[in-house]
N, C-alpha and C positions, 0 to 999 in steps of 0.2 A: 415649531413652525418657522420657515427660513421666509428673508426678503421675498424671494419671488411667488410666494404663496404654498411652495412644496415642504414636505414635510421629511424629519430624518429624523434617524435615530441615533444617538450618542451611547457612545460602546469605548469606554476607557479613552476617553477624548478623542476616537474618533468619529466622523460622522459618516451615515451610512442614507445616501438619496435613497428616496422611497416614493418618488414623484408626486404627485398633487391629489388629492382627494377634495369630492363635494365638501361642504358643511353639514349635511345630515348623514354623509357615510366616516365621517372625522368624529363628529359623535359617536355612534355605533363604535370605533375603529377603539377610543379612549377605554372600553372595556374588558381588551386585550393584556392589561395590567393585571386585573383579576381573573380573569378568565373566562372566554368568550364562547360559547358553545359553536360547535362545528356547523350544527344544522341552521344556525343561526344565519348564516351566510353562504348557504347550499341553495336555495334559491334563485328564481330568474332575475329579481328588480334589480333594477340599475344600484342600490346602494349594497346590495349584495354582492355584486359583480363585484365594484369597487374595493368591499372589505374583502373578498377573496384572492383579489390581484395581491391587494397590498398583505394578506397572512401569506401568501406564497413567497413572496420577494421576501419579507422576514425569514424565512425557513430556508429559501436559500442562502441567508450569509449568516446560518445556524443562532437565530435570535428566537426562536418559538419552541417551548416544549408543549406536550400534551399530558395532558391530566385526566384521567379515569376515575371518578367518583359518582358516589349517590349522593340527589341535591340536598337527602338530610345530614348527610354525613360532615362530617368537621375537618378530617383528614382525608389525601386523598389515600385509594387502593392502591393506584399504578401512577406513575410518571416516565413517562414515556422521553428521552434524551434524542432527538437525530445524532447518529455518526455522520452524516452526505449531506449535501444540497440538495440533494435528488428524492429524501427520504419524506413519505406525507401518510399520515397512519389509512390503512385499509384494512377490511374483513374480508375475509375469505371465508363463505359460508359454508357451516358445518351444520348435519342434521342429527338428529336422535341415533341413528344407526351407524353413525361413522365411527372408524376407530382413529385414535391421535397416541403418539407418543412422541417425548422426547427425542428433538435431533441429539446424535452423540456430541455435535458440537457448542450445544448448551452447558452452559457452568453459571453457577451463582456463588458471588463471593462479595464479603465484607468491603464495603470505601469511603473510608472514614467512620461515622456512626448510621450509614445506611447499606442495605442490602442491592446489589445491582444484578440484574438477569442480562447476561450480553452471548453473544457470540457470533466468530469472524463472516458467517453469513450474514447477518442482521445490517440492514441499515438503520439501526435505532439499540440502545439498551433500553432495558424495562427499570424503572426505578421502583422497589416492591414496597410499599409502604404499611400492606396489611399482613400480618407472620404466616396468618391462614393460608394466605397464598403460597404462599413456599410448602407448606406443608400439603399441600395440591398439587404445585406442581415436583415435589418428590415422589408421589405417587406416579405422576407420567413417564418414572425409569421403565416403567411397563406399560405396555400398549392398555387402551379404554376404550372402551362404547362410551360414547356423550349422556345415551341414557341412564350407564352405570353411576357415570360419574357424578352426573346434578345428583343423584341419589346416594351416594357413600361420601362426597369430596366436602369438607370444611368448608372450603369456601369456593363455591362454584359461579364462575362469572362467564357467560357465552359471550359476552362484546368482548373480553378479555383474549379469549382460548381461541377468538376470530381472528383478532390483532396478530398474536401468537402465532398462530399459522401460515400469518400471509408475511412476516419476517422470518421464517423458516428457522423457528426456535422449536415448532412441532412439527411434525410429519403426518398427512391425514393416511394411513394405509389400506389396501385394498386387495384382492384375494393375491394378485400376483407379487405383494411387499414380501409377505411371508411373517415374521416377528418383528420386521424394523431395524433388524440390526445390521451391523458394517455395511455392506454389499449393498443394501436396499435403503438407498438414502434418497431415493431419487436422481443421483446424479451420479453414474458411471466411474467420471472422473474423481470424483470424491472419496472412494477408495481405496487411494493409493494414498492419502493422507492419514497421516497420524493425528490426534487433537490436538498437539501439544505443537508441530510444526506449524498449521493452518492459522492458530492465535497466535505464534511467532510471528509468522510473515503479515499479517493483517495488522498488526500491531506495532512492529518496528517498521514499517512506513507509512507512507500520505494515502488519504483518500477513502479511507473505510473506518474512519474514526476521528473521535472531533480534540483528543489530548493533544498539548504540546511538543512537539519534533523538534530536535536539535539540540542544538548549545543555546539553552534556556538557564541553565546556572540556577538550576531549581534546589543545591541543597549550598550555595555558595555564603548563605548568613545562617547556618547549622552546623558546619562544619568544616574546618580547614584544607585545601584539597593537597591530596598526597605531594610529595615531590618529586622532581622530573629524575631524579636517580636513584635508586631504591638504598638505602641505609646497609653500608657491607656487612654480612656475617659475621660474629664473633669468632675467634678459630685463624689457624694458621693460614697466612696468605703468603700464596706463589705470586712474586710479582713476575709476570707476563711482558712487562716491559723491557727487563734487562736479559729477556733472549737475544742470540745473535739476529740483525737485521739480515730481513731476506730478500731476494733477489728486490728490483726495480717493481715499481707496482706493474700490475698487468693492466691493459686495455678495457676488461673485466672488471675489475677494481677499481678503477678511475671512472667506469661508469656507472658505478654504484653508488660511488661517492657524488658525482655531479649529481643523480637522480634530486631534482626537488619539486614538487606543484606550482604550476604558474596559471594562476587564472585570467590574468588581463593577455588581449592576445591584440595584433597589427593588424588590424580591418583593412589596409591601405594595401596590405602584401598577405593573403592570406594564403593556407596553405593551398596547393594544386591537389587535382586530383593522381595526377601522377603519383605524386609523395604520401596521398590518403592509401592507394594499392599497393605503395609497398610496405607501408606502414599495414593496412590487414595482411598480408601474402607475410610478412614476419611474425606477426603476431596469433595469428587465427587462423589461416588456412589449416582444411584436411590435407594431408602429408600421404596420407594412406588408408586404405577402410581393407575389414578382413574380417574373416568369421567364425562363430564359436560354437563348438557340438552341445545340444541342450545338457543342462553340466545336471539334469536331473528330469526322470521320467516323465513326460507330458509336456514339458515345457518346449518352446519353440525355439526354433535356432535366433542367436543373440549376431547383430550385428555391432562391428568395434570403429572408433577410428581412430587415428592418430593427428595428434595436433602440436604447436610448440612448445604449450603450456600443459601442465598437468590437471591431469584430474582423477576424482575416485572410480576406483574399477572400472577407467578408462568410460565412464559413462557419455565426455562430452554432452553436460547438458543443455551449456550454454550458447545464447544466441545472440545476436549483435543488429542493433537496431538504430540507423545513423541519422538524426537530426541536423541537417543541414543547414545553417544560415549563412557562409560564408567561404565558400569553396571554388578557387579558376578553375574553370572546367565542369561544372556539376551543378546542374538548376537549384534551388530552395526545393529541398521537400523531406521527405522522411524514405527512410530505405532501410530494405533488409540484406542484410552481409549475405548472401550466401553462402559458406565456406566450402563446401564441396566445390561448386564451378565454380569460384573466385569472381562472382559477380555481383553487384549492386543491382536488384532488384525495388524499385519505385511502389513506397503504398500511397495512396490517394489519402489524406485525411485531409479536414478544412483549416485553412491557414488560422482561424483562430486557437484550434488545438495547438498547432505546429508552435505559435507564439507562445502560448500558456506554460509548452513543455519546456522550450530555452530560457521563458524569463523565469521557472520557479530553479533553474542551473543556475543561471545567473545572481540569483537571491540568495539561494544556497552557500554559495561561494562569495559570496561578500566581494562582487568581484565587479568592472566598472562599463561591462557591456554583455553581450550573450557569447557564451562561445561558438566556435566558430563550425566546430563539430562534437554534438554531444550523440556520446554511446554509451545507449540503452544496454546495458546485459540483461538480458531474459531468461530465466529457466525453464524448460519442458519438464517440469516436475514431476512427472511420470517415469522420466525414461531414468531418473535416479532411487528417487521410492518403489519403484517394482521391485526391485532388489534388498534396498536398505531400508531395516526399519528402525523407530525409534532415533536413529541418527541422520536420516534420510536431508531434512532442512540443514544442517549444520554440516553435511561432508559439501552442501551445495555453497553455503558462504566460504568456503576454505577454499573452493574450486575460483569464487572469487575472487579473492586476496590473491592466490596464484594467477591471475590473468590478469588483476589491473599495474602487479609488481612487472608482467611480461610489457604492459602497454606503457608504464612510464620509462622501461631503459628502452625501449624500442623509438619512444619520443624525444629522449635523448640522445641517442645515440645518433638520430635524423637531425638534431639542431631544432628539433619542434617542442612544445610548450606541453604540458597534461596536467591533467588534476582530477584526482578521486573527486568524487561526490557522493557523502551518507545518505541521502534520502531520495524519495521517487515516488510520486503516486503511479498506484498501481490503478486506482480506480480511472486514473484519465489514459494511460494506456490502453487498459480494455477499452475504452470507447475509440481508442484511435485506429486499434487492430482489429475491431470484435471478436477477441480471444477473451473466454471469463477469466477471472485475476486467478483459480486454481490452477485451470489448465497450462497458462503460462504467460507469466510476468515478470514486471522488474524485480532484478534483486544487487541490482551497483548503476552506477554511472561513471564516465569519465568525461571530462571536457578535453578537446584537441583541437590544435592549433600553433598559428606562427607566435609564437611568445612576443612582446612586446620588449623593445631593449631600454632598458633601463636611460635613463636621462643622463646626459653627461652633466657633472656639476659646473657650475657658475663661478 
C-alpha cells in the first residue's frame, strides 16, 4: 500500500502502480498469492470489476501465472506461464465429435527439473506438472475424436485440451484438414516454415516470449569468457608480416578500417533527407529485376532482382522499414523503403508505438538519446523458404550481416554515424504493420544518423 492509498507491486526492487482499489476488493484482491479462481471475479459487482482490472494490469507486466487443478488435489496438473502482455487463458470449445491433433510446432522439453509444453505460436507455455499428461498428449502425434479420447487417454482433461486449442498447440480438424499434416495447418503461410526456423526466430527476439535478451552475462560467475584472440596453433608459422609492403592503402581499405558503431547522434544537425536517399540509392536500391524459366515442371516463372548487397539465390528478401525521429526534410513517422521506385512510402501507426519502437533502440544501444533514423530489416520469409529448406532462416541472417556491413561503409563513407542493433520485437511490429510475425518481420536493425563529435578536451 503506497502514501496516496494506491497499491503496487515490488518486482526485484522495483515498483509496478497498480492504481487504487476498494477495501473489500483489496481483500478479495490479497488471495492472488494463492490462488484466485477465474470465476471468482467474472462477475458483474463492482468488487469484481475491480479485482479483474487489477488481474489484468498484473498480466500485462507478466506478474500472473495460471494454474489448472482439482480443489482436492495438492499438486497442480498445468501451469500455465504468459510469453505477451496480451496473453489471458481462453477455451475454445470442443465437442464429443471433434477431431484435435498436434500443431507440428509443438515440442515438449526438460527446464530445469520440470517438463514445459511451448511453441513459437502460443502466447503462453503449459507448465506440465501431471506425467499423464504428456503421455496424452504424445498420443496427439495423431489426430483423435474427443469421444476416443476421454475413453483410451491416461489422463483426459477437456478445460485442458480447450486451453490447448485456443493457444494453437492443437488443431481442431475438419473434412477439408485432411490428416493435419504440413500443408493443413490452418495457415497457408505456415508452410513454408520449417519447425526448427519458426522457434529460431521466435526465440532469438522480443515479443513472443517472456526469457531474458541480450547481454545478461547469465554464465559470467560459471565460467571465464573466452578471449578476444583465439590462442595460435601449434605448428609452423609463416609470418605474414615480413612480406614486401604493398602499394599505399586503397580508399577501400581505409574505409574498412574507419567502419566503427556510433550510437549517440547530433539532434541539433541531423541528418537531411537528401543524405537519407543517397544513403538507400547506395545501399538498397533494385539495380535491375529479370526473369527465370520454371527451372522444374509446374513451377511458375521466378522473378530476380539485383541489388548492391548480396544475397542467397538472389532471393532479396529483405525489406527496410525507416522509423523516423529526427530527419530535415521528412515528417516523424514510420515509412517503407520502396526499393524498386526508390521511394519512401508513409504507414500510419500511433505515435505511442512509434516511440516504444526508438526508445527499446535506444535501450538496446546503451546509447544517450533515440536515433535519429532506425531501420527495421524485415524478411518476406516466404520468398526465401519456397526454395530453401532446412537452411531457409540462417541463409536469411547471412543476407543480414551482408547488408548492415553494406549500410555501415555506406555511413561512413557519407561522414554519418550507424550501429547494428541485436534485437527487435517482432510482436510490436506486427501490430504496427498488421503483417503476422511469419509472414514477415524483423530480423536486424540499424540506427542512422549525424554522429555526435567527440568533445574537445580541457
Amino acid at each position: 500500500m503506497q502514501a496516496d492509498g494506491s497499491i503496487a507491486a515490488s518486482v526485484d526492487g522495483y515498483f509496478v502502480n497498480l492504481g487504487h482499489l476498494s477495501p473489500a476488493a483489496m481483500d478479495r484482491a490479497r488471495s492472488l498469492t494463492d490462488g484466485l479462481p477465474l470465476a471468482s471475479f467474472a462477475g458483474k459487482s463492482a468488487i469484481a470489476r475491480e479485482v479483474d482490472v487489477l488481474a489484468h494490469r498484473l498480466a500485462r507486466h507478466g506478474l500472473v501465472e495460471y494454474r489448472l487443478s482439482f480443489p482436492r488435489d495438492e499438486g497442480d496438473l498445468v501451469v500455465i506461464e504468459p510469453q505477451g502482455p496480451e496473453y489471458w487463458p481462453q477455451r475454445a470449445k470442443l465437442g464429443e465429435s471433434d477431431t484435435i491433433v498436434l500443431s507440428r510446432f509443438t515440442y515438449l522439453r526438460r527446464r530445469g527439473n520440470e517438463m514445459v509444453l511451448e511453441s513459437p505460436r502460443a502466447g503462453a507455455l503449459f507448465r506440465i506438472g501431471d506425467p499423464a499428461i504428456a503421455a496424452t498428449l504424445a498420443a496427439l502425434s495423431r489426430p483423435h475424436k474427443i469421444s476416443r479420447l476421454r475413453r483410451d487417454a491416461a489422463a483426459f482433461n477437456l478445460d485442458l485440451l480447450e486451453l490447448l486449442l485456443d493457444s494453437r498447440f492443437l488443431l481442431k480438424l475438419n473434412a477439408k484438414s485432411g490428416d493435419g499434416l504440413r500443408v493443413n495447418e490452418g495457415d497457408g503461410n505456415l508452410v513454408l516454415w520449417d519447425f526448427h526456423d519458426l522457434v529460431f526466430h521466435t526465440r532469438s527476439t522480443e515479443g513472443r516470449h517472456a526469457d531474458p535478451v541480450g547481454s545478461t552475462f547469465a554464465y559470467a560467475s560459471v565460467v571465464s569468457p573466452p578471449p578476444a584472440v583465439r590462442p595460435p596453433w601449434p605448428g609452423k608459422k609463416i609470418d605474414l608480416r615480413k612480406l614486401p609492403a604493398s602499394d599505399p592503402i586503397s580508399p577501400f581499405t581505409k574505409l574498412l578500417r574507419e567502419r566503427h558503431s556510433v550510437r549517440d547522434f547530433d539532434d541539433e544537425n541531423p541528418v537531411t533527407l537528401a543524405e537519407l536517399a543517397r544513403f538507400l540509392d547506395t545501399t538498397a536500391r533494385v539495380l535491375s529485376e529479370w526473369k527465370s524459366d520454371a527451372s522444374f515442371e509446374g513451377s511458375a516463372e521466378i522473378t530476380y532482382s539485383t541489388r548492391p548487397y548480396p544475397s542467397a539465390g538472389s532471393a532479396y528478401e529483405l525489406e527496410l522499414y525507416l522509423a523516423v525521429s529526427n530527419c530535415e526534410g521528412l515528417a516523424r513517422g514510420l515509412y517503407h523503403y520502396d526499393a524498386g521506385g526508390h521511394a519512401l512510402v508513409e504507414i500510419e501507426v500511433p505515435a505511442q508505438q512509434l516511440q516504444a519502437l526508438s526508445a527499446a533502440a535506444e535501450f538496446a544501444m546503451d546509447a544517450s538519446g533515440p536515433p535519429q533514423i532506425l531501420i527495421t530489416i524485415s524478411a518476406r520469409f516466404g520468398r526465401i523458404s519456397w526454395k530453401y529448406s532446412s537452411i531457409a532462416y540462417s541463409l536469411i541472417l547471412k543476407n543480414v550481416g551482408s547488408l548492415i556491413q553494406t549500410f555501415y561503409l555506406a555511413a561512413t563513407d557519407m561522414g554519418l554515424g550507424g550501429c547494428a542493433i541485436g534485437t527487435g520485437n517482432i510482436d510490436l511490429f506486427a501490430r504496427m504493420t498488421g503483417l503476422e510475425f511469419h509472414v514477415e518481420g524483423p530480423v536486424g536493425q540499424f540506427a542512422l544518423g549525424r554522429g555526435k563529435k567527440p568533445e574537445a578536451p580541457r
